[in-house]
N, C-alpha and C positions, 0 to 999 in steps of 0.2 A: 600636687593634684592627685586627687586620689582615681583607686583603679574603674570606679563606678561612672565618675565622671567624665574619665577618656573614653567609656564604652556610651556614656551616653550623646556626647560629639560624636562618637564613629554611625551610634546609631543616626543621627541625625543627618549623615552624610548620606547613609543608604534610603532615608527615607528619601532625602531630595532624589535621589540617580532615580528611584523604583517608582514616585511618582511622576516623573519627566517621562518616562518610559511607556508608562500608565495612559497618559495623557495621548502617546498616536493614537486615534481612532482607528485604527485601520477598517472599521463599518463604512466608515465615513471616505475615508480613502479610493478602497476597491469599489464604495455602490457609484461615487461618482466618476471612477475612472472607466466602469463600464455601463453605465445608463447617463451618465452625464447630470444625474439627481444625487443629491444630500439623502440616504436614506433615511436621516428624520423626520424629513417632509412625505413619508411615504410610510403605507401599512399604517405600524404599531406605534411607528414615531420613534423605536428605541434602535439606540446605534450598537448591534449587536449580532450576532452570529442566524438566530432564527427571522429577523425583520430581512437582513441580508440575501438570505435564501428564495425566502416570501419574495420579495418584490423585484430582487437583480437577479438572482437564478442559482446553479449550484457552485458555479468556479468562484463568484466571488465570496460566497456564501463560505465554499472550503478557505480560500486566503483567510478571508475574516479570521475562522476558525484558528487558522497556521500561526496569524499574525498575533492574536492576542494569548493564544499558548503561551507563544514565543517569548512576546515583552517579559509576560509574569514570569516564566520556569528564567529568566535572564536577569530578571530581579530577583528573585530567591539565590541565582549562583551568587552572583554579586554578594549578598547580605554574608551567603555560609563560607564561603571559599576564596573570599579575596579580604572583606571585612573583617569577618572575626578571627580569623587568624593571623593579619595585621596587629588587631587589640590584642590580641594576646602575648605578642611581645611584649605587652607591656603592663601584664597579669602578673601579681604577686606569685612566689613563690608557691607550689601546691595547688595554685589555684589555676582552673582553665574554663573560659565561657566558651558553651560547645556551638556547634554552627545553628543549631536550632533555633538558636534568640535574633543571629540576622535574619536568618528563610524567615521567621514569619513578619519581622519588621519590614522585610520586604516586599511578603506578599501584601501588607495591609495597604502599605501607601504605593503599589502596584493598581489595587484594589481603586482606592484612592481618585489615584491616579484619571482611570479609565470610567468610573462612573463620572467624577468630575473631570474633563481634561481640560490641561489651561488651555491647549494652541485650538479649543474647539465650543468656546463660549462655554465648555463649561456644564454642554450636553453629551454626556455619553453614554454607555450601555449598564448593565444591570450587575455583570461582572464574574457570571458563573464561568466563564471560559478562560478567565484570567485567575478567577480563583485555582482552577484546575493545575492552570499551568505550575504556578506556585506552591499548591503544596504537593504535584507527582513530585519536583525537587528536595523539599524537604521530607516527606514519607510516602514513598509510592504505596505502599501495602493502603495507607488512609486515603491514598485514590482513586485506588481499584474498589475499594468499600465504596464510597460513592458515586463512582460510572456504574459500580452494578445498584448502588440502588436508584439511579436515575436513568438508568435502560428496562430496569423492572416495571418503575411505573410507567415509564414512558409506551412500554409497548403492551399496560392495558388500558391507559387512558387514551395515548397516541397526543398528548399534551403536553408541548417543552417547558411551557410555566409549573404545572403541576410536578412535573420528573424536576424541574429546578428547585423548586422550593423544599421537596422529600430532599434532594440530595446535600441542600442547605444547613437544614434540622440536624441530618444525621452526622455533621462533619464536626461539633464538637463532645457530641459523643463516643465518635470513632476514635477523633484525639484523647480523649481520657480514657479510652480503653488501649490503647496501642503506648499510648505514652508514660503512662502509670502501670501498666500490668505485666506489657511484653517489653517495653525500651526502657531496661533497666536500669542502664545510663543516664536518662533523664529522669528517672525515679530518683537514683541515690548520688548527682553529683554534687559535686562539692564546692559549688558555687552557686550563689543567691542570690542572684544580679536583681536588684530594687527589689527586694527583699521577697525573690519567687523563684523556686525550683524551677528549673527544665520544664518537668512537666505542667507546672500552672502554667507559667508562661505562653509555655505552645496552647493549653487549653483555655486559656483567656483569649490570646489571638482568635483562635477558632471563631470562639464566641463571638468575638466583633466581626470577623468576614462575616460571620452567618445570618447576624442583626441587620448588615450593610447591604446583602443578595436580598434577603427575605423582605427589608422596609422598601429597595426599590420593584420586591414584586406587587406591593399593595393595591393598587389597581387589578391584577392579575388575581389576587384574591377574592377582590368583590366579584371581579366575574365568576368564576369559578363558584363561588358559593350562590349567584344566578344563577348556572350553570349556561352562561354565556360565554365561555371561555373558547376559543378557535383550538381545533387541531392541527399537525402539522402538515403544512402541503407544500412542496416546493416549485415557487416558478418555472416553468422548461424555458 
């Protein structure tokens, strides 16, 4: 069995654990354990960190917040630090697949996971909070690039859709700048796992988190371009 194809079962294992994980609501969790309401049926309709705030108030709104960090940055260790260094015992000679190709298999079916969750019909949130969580694990420097461009826009629009979708855009640019210019190691490793560097790799992921935030903000778009988009207010 060759080495491509144990890495691609091991990936397959991480994608199940990171979409299982994906899949707690915790929106859904905290809005009903302290308003006794599904926060779907409420606000925006979406099971996520700013509807949570909006209509249950700020402590479930922070859980939310803690909860869906959590899952993500706990699917990305998973993929870098328990998975691929497992497959790697069992890397040819020379050859080493670095933790980067689990982190982002993990953030995606994390990702996955939480906009679709099984245990929740299947309705979930949009994913920027999960996205976060997942790649501070894999590149913090690439997610301090994006809370500051999503606390920039945020505090002159004062609009969490809008600060989501800038900080969307900008995360597989960040990743090809960070990953091709300064993470040299993923520029010149010497492994081509299905036939992509390090660095495409991570900036192919990118691009699909980014496609997967940005298509569930589409509604979010037409407002905004009405400029009937809501600012952020938090329930007391």
């Amino acid at each position: 069995m060759s080495f491509e194809v144990i890495a691609l079962l091991g990936f397959a294992v991480v994608a199940v654990v990171a979409y299982l994980l994906g899949s707690i609501s915790f929106a859904v969790i905290f809005s009903t354990a302290f308003t006794k309401k599904d926060v779907r049926d409420e606000g925006s309709g979406n099971a996520g960190m700013t509807n949570v705030l909006r209509t249950a108030g700020a402590l479930p709104g922070v859980l939310t917040c803690v909860g869906d960090f959590g899952k993500a940055a706990l699917s990305a260790v998973f993929g870098m630090y328990i998975a691929v260094p497992y497959l790697n015992t069992f890397a040819p000679s020379g050859m080493v697949l670095l933790p980067v190709y689990g982190g982002i298999i993990g953030a995606i079916f994390c990702m996955l996971g939480h906009v679709f969750p099984l245990f929740f019909q299947f309705r979930g949130g949009k994913g920027i909070m999960a996205a976060i969580g997942a790649i501070t694990i894999i590149d913090w420097r690439i997610a301090c690039i994006l809370l500051a461009v999503f606390f920039i826009v945020l505090i002159f629009t004062k609009i969490v859709s809008a600060s989501s979708i800038a900080a969307a855009a900008s995360y597989p640019i960040a990743t090809f700048f960070m990953s091709y210019f300064v993470s040299r190691e993923l520029a010149t490793g010497n492994i081509h796992i299905f036939g992509l560097p390090a660095w495409a790799f991570e900036t192919a992921g990118a691009v699909i988190m980014a496609v997967i935030t940005i298509s569930k903000h589409s509604g979010n778009i037409k407002r905004l371009i009405r400029g009937e988009e809501k600012s952020l207010k938090v329930k007391k």
